[in-house]
N, C-alpha and C positions, 0 to 999 in steps of 0.2 A: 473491428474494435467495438467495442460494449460499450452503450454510453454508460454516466457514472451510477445512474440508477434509471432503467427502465421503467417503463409502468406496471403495475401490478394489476394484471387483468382482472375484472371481475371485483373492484370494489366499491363501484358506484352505489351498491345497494347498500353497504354496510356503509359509507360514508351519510347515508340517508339517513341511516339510524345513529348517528353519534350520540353520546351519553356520556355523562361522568366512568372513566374508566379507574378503578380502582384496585392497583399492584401490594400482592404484598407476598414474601415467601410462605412458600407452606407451613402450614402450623409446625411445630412446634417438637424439641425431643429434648433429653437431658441424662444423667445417669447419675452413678458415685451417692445416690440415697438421697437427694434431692427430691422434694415431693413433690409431685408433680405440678401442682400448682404454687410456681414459686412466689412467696408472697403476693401482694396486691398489684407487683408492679409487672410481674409477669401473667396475668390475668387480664387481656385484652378485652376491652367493652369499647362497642361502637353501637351506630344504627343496626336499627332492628334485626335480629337474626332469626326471623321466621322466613320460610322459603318464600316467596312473589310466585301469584298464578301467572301461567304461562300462557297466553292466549293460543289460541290457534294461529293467527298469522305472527306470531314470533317462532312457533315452531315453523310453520313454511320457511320463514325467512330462514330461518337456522340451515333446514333441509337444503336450502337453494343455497345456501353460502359454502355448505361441507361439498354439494358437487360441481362446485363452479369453478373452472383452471383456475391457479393459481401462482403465479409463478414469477420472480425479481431476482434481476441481474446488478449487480453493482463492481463499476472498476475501479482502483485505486493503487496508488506507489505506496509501496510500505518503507515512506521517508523516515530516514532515520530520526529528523527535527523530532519529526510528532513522536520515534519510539524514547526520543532524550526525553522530553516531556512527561511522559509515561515514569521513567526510567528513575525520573527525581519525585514521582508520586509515591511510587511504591517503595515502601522503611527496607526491601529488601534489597533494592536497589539504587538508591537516593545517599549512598555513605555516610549516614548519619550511626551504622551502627559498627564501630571496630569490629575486626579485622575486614570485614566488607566495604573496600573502598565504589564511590562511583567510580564507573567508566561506560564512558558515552558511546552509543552503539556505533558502527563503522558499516558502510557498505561492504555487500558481498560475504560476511556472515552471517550464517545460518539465522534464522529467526526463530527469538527463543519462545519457547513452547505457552503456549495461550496467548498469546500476543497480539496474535492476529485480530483475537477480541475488539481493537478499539481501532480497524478499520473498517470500511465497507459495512458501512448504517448508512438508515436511508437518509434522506436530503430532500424531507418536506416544508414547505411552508409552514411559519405558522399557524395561519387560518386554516388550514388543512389538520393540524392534532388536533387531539381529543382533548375535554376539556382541564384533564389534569395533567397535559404537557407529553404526551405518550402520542407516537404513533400509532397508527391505524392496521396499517399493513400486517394482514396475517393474522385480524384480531374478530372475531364472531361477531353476530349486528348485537344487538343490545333485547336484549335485557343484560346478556352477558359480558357487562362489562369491568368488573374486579378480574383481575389477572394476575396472578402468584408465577412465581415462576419455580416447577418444580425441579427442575434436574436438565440432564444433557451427559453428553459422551463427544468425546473427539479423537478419530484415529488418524495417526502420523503417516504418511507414504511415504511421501516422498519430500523434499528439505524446499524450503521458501527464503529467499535472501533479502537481507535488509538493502532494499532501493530494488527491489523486481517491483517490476508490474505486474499485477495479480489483477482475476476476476471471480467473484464469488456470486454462487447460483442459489437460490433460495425458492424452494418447493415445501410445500404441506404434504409428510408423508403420511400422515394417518391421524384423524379425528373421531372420538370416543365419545360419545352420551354416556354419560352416568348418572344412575337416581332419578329417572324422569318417570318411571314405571313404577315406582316403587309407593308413593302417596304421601311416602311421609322422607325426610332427611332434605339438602338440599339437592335440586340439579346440576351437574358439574359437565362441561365442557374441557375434553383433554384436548387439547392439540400440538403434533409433535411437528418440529419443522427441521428440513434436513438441507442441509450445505455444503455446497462442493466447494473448494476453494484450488483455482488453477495459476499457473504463468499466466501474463499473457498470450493468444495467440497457441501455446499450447493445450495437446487435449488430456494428459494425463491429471487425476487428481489428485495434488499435494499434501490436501487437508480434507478429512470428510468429518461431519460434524452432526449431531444431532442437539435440538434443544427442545424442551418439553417445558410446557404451561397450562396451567389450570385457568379455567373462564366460570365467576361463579354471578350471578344475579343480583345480588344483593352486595350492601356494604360489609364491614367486618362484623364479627358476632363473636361474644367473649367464650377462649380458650383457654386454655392449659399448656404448659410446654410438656412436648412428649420427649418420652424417654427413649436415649439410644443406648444397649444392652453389647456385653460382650465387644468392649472395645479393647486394644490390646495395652499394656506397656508403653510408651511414645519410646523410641529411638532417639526423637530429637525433635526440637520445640521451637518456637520461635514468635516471641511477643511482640503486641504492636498496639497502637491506640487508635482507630479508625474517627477521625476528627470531623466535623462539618467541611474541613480546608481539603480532605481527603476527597470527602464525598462529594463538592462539588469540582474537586478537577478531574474526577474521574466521570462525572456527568460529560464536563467538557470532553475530555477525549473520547469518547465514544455519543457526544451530541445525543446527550439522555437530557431530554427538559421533566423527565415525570418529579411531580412534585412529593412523592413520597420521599425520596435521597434528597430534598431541596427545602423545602416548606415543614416547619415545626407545625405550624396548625393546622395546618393541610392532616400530616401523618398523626395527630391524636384526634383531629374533630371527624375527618373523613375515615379511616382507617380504621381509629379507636387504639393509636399504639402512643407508650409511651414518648417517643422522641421517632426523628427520621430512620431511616434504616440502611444499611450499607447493603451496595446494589449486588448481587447476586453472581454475579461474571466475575466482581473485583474477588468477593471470597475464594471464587474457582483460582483466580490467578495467581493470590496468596498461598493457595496449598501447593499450586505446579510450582510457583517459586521458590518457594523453601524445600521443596524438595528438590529441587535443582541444583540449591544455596547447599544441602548438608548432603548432598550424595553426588558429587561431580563426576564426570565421565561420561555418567547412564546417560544409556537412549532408551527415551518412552517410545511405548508403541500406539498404547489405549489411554482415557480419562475418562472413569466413570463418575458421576457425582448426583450427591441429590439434597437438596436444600429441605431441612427439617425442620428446624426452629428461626424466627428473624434473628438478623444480630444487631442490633441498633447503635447510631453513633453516640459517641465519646466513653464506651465501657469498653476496656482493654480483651483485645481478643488472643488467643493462645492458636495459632498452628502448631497439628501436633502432626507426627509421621509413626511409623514403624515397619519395617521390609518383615513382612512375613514367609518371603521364601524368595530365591532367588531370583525369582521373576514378574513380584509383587510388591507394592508399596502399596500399604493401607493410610492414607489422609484424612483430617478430620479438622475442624474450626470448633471450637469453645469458647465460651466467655472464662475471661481468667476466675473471677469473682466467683459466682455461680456454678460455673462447669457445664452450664446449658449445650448440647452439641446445636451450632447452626447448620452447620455440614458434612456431610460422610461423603468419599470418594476413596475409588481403587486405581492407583497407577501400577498399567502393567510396562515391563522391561524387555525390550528387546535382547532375544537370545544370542549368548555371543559363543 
């Protein structure tokens, strides 16, 4: 048996170097003739956005961190309590919206799709996070410490039931220098981490998962929301209002203390963003839900997704969907107001 969180080989050096670590999604998209820079309030300004020299022993450290094992095991019951809790978080779920009544999850069905999201996080002290409430684990020494989170995929196997025992394996599959050659732009650290997720005790895997993150140097630097092009018709839509009440019970279910979803001053003094931001996982789960919610039967197979513009809280957000062929659902997140895209993602469908 696995204990509940292993140790993570290999981070004494990066523990050494703790920093302000600073989260936020990736810049920025939009569409429907929206100019790019949506007035003053979508024009992010923070600390300095000139790129920081990079010594020589921050690149060694760097070096030493990309090849140093890597590797955290986490075991957990996928209690139904915690998925009930969950369950009254999400407007998709919580029977707040007719014809959608709640109904509290049950042992021994299937567990529904993204779900798994708010088990198997790690279980650090606090004196061990960084200092804006974020883990460490799996996070580059510093200078590199803002972290975006850009995107992820998760492919279905095999079915996980509500009250199985599961263990999930967590490896760095592949880390990427960008702009460090170049003289001028910033330096960017990709890092993509990938996740097996099994029964216990069994060896097949039920859930394989990738997640990808950008590590940048520096605080925020003021942007623009980028535009997302060629989106389809929605099929079917689904509004919600992403509240502070939202954003910190979803911190709680998935034991997220970063201060960016928590801390108003934190997210405009540190960051440079208007208000906090809704966390990244929650937008993914709002798009598999709704399309769960307006397409029932389907089994997914794949979930590709990539986080473009933040979406910040108390601005109503619009999921939208459309099946562009039998074996595709195109996903997407909007601000209702604006139209700004925060999210794009493809669900594909099992053939039947």
């Amino acid at each position: 048996m696995l204990p509940q969180s292993a140790s993570l080989r290999s981070t004494a050096a990066v523990r050494a170097g703790l920093r302000r670590s600073l989260t936020a999604p990736a810049p920025s998209q939009h569409r429907r003739g929206v100019p790019q820079c949506i007035y003053s309030r979508r024009c992010y300004s923070s600390p300095p956005s000139s790129a920081p020299h990079l010594s020589a022993a921050n690149l060694e450290a760097l070096d030493r961190w990309i090849s140093a094992d890597k590797r955290l095991a986490f075991s957990d019951t996928l209690r139904p309590e915690h998925l009930a809790d969950l369950y009254i978080t999400l407007p998709t779920r919580d029977g707040s919206r007719p014809p959608y009544e709640y109904s509290p999850p049950r042992e021994g069905v299937p567990l529904s799709y993204g779900h798994h999201l708010v088990f198997f996080h790690p279980r650090n002290p606090e004196k061990a996070l960084r200092s804006d409430g974020t883990d460490i684990d799996f996070c580059p020494p510093e200078p590199f410490t803002r972290r975006m989170w850009a995107g992820g995929r998760m492919v279905w196997k095999r079915p996980l039931g509500v009250g199985d025992r599961a263990v999930a394996v967590s490896t760095i599959s592949a880390v990427d220098k960008k702009g460090f050659d170049s003289g001028i732009g910033m330096p960017m650290v990709f890092v993509k981490q990938k996740l097996e997720y099994r029964k216990l005790g069994g060896a097949e895997v039920c859930i394989e998962e990738e997640r990808s993150h950008v590590y940048l140097p520096t605080a925020g630097n003021r942007r623009g929301a980028k535009e997302v092009k060629d989106l389809p018709r929605p099929d079917f839509t689904f509004e919600y209002l992403p509240t502070p009440t939202t954003l910190f019970r979803f911190s709680a279910l998935t034991f997220n203390g970063h201060y960016i979803h928590l801390d108003k001053e934190y997210a405009q003094k540190s960051e440079g963003y208007p208000e906090r931001l809704v966390h990244g996982p929650l937008t993914a789960l709002m798009m598999l839900d709704t399309t769960a919610l307006h397409l029932p039967g389907l089994s997914f197979a794949t979930f590709e997704y990539r986080a473009v513009n933040p979406i910040v809280v108390n601005r109503p957000v619009r999921i939208c969907g459309a099946q562009e062929d039998a074996n595709t659902v195109r996903v997407w997140a909007e601000e209702t107001e604006s139209n700004i895209v925060g999210m794009t993602g493809r669900i594909s469908l099992v053939s039947v």
